[in-house]
C-alpha positions as a Markdown table, in Angstrom:
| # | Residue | x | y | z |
|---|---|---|---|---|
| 1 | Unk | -27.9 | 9.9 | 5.9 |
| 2 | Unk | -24.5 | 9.0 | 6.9 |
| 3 | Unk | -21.7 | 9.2 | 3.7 |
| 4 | Unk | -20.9 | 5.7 | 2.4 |
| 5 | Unk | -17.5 | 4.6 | 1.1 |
| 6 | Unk | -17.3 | 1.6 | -1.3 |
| 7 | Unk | -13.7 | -0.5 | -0.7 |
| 8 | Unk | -12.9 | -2.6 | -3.4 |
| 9 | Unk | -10.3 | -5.7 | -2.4 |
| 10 | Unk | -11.0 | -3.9 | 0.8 |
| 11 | Unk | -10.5 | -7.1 | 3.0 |
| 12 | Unk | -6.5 | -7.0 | 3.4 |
| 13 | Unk | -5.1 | -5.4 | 6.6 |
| 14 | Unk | -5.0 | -1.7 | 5.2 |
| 15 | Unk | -8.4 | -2.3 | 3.7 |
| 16 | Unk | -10.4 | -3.0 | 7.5 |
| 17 | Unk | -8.2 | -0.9 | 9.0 |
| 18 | Unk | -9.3 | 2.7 | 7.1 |
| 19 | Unk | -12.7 | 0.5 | 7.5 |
| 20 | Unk | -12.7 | 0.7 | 11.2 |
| 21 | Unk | -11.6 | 4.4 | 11.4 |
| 22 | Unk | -14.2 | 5.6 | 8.6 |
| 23 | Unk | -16.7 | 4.1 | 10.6 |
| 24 | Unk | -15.6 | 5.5 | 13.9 |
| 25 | Unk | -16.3 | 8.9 | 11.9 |
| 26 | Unk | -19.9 | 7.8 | 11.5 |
| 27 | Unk | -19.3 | 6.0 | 7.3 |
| 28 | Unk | -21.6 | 3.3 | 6.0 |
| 29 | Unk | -18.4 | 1.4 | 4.5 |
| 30 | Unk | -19.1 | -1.3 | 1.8 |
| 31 | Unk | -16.3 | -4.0 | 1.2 |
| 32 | Unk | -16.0 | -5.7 | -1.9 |
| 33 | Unk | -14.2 | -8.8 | -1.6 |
| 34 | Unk | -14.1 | -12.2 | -3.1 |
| 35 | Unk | -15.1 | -14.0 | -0.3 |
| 36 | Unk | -17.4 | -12.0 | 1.7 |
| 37 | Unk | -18.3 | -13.0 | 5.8 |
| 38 | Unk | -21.8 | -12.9 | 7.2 |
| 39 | Unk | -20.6 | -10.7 | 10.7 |
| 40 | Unk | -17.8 | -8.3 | 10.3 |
| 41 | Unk | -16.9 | -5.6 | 12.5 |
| 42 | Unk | -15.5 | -3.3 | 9.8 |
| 43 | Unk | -18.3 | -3.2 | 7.0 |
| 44 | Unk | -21.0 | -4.9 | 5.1 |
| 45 | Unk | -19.2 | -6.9 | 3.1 |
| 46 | Unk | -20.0 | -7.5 | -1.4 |
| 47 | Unk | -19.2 | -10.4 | -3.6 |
| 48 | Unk | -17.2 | -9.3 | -6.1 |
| 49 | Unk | -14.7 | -11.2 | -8.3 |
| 50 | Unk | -12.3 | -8.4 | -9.1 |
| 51 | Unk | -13.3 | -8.9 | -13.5 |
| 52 | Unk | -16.7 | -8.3 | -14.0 |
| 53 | Unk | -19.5 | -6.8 | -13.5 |
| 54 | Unk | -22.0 | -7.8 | -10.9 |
| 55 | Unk | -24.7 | -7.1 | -8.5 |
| 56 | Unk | -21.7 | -5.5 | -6.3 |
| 57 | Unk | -22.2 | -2.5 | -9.1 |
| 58 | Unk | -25.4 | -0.9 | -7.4 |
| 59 | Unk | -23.2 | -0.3 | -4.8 |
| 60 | Unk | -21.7 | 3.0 | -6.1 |
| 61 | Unk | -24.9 | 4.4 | -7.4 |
| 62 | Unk | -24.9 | 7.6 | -4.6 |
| 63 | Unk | -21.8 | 6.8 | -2.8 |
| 64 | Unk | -19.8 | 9.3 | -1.2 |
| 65 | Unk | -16.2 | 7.7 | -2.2 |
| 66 | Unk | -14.6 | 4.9 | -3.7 |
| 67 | Unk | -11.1 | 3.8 | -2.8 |
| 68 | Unk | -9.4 | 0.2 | -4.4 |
| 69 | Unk | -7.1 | -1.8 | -2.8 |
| 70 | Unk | -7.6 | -4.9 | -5.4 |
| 71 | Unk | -4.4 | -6.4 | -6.8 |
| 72 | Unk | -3.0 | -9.9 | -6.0 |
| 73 | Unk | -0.3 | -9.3 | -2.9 |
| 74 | Unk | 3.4 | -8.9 | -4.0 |
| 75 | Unk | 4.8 | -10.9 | -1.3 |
| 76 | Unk | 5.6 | -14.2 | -3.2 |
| 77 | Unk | 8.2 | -15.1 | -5.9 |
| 78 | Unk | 7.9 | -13.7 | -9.1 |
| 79 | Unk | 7.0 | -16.5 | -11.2 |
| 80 | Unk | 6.0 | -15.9 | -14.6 |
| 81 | Unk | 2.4 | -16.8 | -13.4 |
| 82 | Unk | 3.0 | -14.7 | -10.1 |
| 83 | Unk | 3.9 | -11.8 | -11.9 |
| 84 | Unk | 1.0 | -12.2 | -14.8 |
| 85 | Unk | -1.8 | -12.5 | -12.1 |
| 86 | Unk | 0.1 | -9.7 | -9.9 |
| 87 | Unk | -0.2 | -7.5 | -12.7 |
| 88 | Unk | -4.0 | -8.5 | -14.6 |
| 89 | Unk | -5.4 | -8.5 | -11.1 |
| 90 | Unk | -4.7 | -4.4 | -10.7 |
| 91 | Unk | -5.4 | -3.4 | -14.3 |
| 92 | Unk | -9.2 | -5.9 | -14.7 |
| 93 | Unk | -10.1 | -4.4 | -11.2 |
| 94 | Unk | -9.6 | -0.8 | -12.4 |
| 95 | Unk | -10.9 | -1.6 | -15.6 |
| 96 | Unk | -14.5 | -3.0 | -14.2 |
| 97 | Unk | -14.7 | -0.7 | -11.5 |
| 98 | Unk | -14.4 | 2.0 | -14.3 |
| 99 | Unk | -17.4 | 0.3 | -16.5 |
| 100 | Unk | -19.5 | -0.1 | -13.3 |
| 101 | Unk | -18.8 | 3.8 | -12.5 |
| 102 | Unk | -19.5 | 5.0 | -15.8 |
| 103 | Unk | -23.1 | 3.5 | -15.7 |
| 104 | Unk | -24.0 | 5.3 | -12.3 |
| 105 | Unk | -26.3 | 8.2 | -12.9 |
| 106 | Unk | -24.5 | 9.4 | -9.2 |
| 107 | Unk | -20.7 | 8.4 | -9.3 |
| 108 | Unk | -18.9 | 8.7 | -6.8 |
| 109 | Unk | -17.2 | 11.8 | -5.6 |
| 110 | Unk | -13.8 | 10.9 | -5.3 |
| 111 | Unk | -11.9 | 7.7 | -6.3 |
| 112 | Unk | -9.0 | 6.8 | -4.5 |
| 113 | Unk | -6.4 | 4.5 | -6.7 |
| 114 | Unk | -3.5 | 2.9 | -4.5 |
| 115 | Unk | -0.4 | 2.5 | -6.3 |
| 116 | Unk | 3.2 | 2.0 | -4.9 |
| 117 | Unk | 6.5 | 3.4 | -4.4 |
| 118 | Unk | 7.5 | 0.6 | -6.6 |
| 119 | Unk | 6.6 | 3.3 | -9.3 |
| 120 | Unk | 10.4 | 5.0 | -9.2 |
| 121 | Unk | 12.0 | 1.5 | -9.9 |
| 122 | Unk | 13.9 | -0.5 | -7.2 |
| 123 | Unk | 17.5 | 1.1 | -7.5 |
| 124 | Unk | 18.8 | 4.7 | -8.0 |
| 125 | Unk | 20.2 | 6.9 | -5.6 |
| 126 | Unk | 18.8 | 10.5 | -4.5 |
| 127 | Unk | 15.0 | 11.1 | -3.3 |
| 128 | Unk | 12.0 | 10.5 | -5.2 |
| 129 | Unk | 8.8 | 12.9 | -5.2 |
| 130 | Unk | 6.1 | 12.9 | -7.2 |
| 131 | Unk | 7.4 | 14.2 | -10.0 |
| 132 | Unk | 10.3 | 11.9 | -10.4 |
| 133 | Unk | 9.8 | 9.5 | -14.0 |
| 134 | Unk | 9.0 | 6.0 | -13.1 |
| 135 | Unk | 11.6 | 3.8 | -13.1 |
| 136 | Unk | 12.7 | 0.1 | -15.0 |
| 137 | Unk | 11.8 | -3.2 | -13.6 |
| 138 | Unk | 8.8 | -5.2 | -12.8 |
| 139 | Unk | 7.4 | -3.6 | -10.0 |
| 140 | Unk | 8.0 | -0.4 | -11.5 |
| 141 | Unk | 6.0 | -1.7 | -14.6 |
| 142 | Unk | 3.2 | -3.3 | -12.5 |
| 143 | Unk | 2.5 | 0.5 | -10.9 |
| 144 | Unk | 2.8 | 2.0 | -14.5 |
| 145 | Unk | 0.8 | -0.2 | -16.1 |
| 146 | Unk | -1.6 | 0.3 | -12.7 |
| 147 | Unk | -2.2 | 4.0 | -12.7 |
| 148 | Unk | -2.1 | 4.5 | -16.5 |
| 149 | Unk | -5.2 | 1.9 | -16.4 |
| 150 | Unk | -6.8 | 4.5 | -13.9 |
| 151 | Unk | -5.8 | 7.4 | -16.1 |
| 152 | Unk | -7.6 | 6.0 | -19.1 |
| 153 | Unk | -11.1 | 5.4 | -17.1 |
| 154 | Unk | -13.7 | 8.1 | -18.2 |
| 155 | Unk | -14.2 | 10.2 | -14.7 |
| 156 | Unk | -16.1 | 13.6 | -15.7 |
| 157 | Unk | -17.6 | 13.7 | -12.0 |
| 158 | Unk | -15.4 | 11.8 | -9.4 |
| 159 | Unk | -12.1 | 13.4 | -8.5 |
| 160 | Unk | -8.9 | 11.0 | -8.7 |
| 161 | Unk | -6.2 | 10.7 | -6.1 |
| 162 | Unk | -3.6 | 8.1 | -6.9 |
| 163 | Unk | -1.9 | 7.2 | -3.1 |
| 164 | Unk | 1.5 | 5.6 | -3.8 |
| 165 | Unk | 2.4 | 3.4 | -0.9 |
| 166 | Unk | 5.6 | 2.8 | 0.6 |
| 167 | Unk | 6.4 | 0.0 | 2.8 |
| 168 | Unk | 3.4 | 0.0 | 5.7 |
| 169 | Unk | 4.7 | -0.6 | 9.2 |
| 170 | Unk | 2.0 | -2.8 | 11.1 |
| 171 | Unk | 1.7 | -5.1 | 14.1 |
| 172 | Unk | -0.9 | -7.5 | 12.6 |
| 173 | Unk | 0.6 | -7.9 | 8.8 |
| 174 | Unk | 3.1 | -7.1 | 5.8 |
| 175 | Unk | 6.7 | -7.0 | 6.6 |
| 176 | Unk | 7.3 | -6.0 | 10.0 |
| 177 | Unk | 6.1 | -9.2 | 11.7 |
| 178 | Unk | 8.4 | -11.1 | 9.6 |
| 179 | Unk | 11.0 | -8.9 | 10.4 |
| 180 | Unk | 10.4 | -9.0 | 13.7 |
| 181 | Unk | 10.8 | -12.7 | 14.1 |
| 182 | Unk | 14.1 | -12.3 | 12.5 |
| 183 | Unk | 15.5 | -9.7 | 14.7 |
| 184 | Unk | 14.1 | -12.1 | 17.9 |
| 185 | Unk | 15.8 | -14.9 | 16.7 |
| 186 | Unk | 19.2 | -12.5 | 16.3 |
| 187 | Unk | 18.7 | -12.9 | 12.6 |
| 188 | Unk | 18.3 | -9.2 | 11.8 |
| 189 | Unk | 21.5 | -8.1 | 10.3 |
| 190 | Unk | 21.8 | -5.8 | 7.0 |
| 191 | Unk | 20.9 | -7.8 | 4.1 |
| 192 | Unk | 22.9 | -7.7 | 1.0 |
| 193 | Unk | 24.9 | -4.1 | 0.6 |
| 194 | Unk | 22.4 | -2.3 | 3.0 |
| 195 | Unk | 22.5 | 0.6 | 0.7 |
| 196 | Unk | 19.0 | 0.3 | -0.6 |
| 197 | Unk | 16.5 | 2.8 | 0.6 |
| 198 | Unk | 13.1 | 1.8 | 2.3 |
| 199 | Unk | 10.7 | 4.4 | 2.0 |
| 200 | Unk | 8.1 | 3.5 | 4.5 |
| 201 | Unk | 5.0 | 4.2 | 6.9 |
| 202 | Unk | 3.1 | 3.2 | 10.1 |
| 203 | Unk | 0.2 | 2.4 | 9.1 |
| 204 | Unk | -1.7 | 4.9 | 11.5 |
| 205 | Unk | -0.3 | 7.6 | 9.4 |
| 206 | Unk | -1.2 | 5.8 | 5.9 |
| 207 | Unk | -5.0 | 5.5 | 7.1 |
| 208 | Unk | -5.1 | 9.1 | 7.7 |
| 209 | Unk | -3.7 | 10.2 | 4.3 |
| 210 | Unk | -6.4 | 7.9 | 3.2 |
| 211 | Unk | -9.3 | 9.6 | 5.1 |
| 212 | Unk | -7.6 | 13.2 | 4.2 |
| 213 | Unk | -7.5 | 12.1 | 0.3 |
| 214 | Unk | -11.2 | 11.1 | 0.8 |
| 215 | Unk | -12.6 | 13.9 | 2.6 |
| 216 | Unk | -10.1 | 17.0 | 1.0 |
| 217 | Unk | -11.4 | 18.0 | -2.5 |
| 218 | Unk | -8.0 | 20.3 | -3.0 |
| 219 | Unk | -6.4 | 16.3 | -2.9 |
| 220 | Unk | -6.2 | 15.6 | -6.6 |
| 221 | Unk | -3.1 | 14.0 | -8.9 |
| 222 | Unk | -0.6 | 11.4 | -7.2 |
| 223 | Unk | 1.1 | 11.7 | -3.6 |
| 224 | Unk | 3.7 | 9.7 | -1.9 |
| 225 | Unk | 2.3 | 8.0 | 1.1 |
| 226 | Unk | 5.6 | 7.5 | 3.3 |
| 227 | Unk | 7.5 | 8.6 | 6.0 |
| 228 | Unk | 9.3 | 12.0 | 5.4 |
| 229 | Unk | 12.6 | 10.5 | 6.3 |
| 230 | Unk | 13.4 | 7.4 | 4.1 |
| 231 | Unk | 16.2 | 5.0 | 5.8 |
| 232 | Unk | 18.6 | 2.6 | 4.1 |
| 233 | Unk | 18.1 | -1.3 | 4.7 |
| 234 | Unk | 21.1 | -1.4 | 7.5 |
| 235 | Unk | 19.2 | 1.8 | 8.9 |
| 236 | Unk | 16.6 | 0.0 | 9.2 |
| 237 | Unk | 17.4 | -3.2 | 10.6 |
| 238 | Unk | 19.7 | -1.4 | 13.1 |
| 239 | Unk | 16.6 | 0.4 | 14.3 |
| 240 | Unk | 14.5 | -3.1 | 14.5 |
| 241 | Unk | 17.8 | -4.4 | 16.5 |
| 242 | Unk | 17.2 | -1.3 | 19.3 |
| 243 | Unk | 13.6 | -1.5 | 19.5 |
| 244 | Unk | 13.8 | -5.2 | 19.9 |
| 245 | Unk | 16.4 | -5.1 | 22.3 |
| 246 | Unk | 18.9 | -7.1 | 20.0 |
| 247 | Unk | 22.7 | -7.1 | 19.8 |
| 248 | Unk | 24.8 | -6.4 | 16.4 |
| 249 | Unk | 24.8 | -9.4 | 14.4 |
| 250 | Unk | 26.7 | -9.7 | 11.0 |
| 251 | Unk | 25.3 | -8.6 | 7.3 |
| 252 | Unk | 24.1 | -11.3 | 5.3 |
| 253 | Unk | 25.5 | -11.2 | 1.9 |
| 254 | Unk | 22.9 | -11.6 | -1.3 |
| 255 | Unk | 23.3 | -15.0 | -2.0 |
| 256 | Unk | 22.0 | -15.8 | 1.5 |
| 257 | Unk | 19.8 | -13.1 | 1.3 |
| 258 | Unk | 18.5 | -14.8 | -2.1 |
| 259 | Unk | 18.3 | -18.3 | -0.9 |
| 260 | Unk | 16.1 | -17.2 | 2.8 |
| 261 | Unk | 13.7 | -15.1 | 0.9 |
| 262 | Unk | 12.9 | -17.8 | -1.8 |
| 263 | Unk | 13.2 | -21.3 | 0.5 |
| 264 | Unk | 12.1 | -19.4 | 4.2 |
| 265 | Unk | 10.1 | -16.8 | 3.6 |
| 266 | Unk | 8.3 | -17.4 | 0.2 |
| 267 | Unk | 8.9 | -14.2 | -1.3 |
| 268 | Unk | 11.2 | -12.6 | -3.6 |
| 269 | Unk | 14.4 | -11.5 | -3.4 |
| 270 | Unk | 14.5 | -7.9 | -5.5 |
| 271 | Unk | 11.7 | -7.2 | -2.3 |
| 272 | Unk | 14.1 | -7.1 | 0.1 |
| 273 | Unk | 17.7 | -6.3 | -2.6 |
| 274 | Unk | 15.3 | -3.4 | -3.9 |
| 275 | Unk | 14.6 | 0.0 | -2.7 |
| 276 | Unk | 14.3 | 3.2 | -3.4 |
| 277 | Unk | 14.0 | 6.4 | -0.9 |
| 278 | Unk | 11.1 | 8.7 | -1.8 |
| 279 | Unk | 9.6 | 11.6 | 0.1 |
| 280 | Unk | 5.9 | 13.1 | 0.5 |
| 281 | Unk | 6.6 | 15.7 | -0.6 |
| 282 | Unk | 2.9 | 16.6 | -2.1 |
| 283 | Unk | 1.8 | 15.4 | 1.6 |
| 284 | Unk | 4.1 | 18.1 | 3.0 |
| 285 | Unk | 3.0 | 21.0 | 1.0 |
| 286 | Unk | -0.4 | 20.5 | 2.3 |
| 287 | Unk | 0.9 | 20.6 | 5.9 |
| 288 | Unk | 0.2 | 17.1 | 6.0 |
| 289 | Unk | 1.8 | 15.9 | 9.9 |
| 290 | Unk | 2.9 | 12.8 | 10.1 |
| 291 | Unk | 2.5 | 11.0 | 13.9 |
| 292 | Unk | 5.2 | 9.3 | 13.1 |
| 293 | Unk | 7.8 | 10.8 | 11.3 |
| 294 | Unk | 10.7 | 9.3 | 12.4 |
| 295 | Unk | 11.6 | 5.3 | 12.1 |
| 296 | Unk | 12.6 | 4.9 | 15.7 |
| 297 | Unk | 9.4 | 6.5 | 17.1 |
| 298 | Unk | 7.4 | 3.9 | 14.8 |
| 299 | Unk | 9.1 | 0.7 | 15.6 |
| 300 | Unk | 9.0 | 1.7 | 19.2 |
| 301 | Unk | 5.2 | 2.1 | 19.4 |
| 302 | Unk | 5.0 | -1.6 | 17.0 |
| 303 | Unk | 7.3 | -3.3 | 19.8 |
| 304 | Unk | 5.5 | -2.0 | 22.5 |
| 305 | Unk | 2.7 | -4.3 | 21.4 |
């Protein structure tokens, strides 16, 4: 009998794609998702409303692994509403995924929580690891608030790994195709004081740290899922410049900065202000090697595409 994995909010674009590779390694992979398809390539797919309990919960009875993506997307403005259902859509979905797992008379083996970078706060200087104190702000709250829900659920047979993201790199979604478009349209200059760290990863490498959380028992506690060397923002959009083939084009200051994110791209501002540079450090002590460690090598293989 193949091993199944359960992904709740497993629908996004990190979600089908550790889908697709756990099933290329021979998984039964169950989605949960609020609005499920009939055909998918990457999974049978579960109704599931992210709150409550359900006929989704049978699901985990046996199940190898469970790993939950589930949490409202962060790319918008932060609105009072915004950041209420940002934040009550991490904590319910840990909290009934917790009820439903306590009732199984076979949990799963392993639970894999993602958190974010977002965790160390949005300004600072000097690397984060993982045992660096959370920072101040709302994203930094959002991740607290996030894990310590997880550290409250009653697991006395599943092992936890907590995977903080940093920014995913990928063709098909999140911030690199909107970057991208900037760069094209010789838009892709540093953006306020270009001081702030990005603390990112292709997402080839971020799937794999997924399968190696799920199928390593010595993976336990939280880990840093990002490139081992962290770039500032005019790092950053120099490299998008070179891969792109794109000349030097002046910094925009905040205001601007401010003003495109809210009116043009419908997201927030302290998302691309922010930063913070953090290291995998937990990742490197288990010999953990990256594919691509290096920003240049990854926005190279994007742009080829």
């Amino acid at each position: 009998m193949s091993p199944k994995a359960i992904l709740a909010g497993g629908s996004g674009l990190l979600g089908r794609a550790l889908a697709r590779k756990l099933i290329e390694l021979g998984w039964e992979v169950v989605i949960l998702t609020r609005s499920p398809q009939e055909i998918d390539t990457t999974g049978r797919e579960v109704l599931w409303n992210g709150e409550t309990g359900g006929a989704w919960t049978a699901e985990l009875e046996g199940a190898t692994a469970l790993v939950n993506f589930a949490g409202r997307s962060i790319n918008c403005v932060f609105t009072l509403d915004n950041c209420r259902e940002i934040l009550d859509s991490r904590v319910k979905a840990v909290r009934a995924l917790g009820k439903a797992v306590a009732k199984c008379k076979k949990p799963p083996a392993v639970w894999v929580q993602c958190s974010a970078t977002g965790y160390y706060g949005t300004h600072g200087l000097g690397l984060c690891d993982e045992e660096t104190f959370g920072g101040q702000g709302f994203l930094a709250e959002v991740c607290f608030q996030w894990e310590e829900a997880f550290n409250l659920v009653e697991l006395t047979a599943t092992r936890r790994v907590v995977l903080r993201l940093g920014v995913v790199l990928d063709l098909k979604g999140g911030v690199y195709p909107s970057l991208a478009r900037l760069t094209k349209r010789f838009l892709g200059g540093t953006a306020g004081s270009g001081q702030q760290g990005i603390s990112w990863v292709h997402s080839w490498d971020a799937v794999e740290v997924f399968v190696r959380a799920i199928e390593r028992p010595e993976m336990t506690g939280s880990y840093n899922v990002c490139a081992p060397e962290p770039v500032t923002n005019a790092d950053f959009m120099r490299a998008m410049r070179h891969s792109l083939i794109r000349p030097w084009v002046p910094p925009a200051p905040a205001f601007v900065v401010r003003w495109v994110a809210r009116e043009w791209m419908q997201t927030d501002p302290q998302l691309v202000l922010g930063g913070r540079s953090c290291t995998p450090a937990r990742l490197l002590e288990l010999g953990f090697s990256f594919k691509f460690p290096e920003l240049a090598g990854a926005l190279s293989d994007l742009a080829k595409w």
